[in-house]
C-alpha positions as CSV (number, residue, x, y, z in Angstrom):
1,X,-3.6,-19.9,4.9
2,X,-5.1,-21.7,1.9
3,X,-5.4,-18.8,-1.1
4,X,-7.5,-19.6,-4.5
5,X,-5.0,-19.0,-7.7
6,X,-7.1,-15.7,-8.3
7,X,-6.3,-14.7,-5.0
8,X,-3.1,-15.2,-4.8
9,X,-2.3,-13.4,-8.4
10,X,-4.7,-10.4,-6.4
11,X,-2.3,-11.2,-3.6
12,X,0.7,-10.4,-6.1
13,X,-0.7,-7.6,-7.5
14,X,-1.3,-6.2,-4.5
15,X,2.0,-6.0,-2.9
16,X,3.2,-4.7,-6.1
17,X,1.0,-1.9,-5.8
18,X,2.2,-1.5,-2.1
19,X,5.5,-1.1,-3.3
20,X,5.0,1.0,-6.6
21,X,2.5,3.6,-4.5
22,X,4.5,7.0,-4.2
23,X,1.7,10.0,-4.8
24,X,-0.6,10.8,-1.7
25,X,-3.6,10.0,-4.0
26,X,-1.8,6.2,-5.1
27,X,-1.0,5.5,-1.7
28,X,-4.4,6.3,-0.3
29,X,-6.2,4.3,-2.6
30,X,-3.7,1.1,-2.0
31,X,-4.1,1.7,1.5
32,X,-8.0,1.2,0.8
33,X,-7.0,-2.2,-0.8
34,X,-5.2,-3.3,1.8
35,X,-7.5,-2.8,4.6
36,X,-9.7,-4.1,2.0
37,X,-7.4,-7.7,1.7
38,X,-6.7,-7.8,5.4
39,X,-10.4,-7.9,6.3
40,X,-10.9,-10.5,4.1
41,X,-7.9,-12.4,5.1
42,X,-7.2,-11.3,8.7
43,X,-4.7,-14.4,9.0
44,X,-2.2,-13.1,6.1
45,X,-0.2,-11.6,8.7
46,X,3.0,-11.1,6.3
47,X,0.7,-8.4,4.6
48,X,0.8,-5.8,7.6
49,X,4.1,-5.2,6.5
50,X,2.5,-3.7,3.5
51,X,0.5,-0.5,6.2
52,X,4.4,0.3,7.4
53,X,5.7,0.6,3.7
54,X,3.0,2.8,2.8
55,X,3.5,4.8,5.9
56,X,6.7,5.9,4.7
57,X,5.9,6.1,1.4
58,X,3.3,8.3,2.2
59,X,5.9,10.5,4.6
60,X,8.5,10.9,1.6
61,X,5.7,11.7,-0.4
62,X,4.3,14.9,1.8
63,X,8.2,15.7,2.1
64,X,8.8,16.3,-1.3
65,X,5.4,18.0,-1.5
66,X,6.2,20.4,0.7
67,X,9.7,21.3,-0.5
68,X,7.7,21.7,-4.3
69,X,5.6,24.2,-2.4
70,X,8.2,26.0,-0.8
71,X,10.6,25.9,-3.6
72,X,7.4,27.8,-5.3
């Protein structure tokens, strides 16, 4: 997969944002970019790593929602 230098800094960018997501509304809207990216790039295969993070980021994040909301 041949990426443009703009891409590949997007590229960057984007897994940092994968890995920095940790509120429902951050991961929702990184999950938007990704699909976003993978459409565009259906051959970067190493980035469907990227859906499984956020899947558990997005688990932990409900989990510590819900213990806010019964704590309350």
């Amino acid at each position: 997969m041949e990426l443009t230098e703009t891409q590949e800094e997007y590229r960057e960018w984007l897994i940092d944002l994968v890995l920095s997501a940790n509120t429902i509304p951050e991961i929702a809207a990184t999950r938007e970019m990704l699909q976003q990216w993978m459409e565009a790039h259906p051959d970067d295969l190493g980035m469907m790593d990227g859906f499984d993070h956020l899947a558990m980021s997005q688990t932990i994040a409900l989990s510590h929602a819900e213990g806010e909301k019964q704590a309350a």
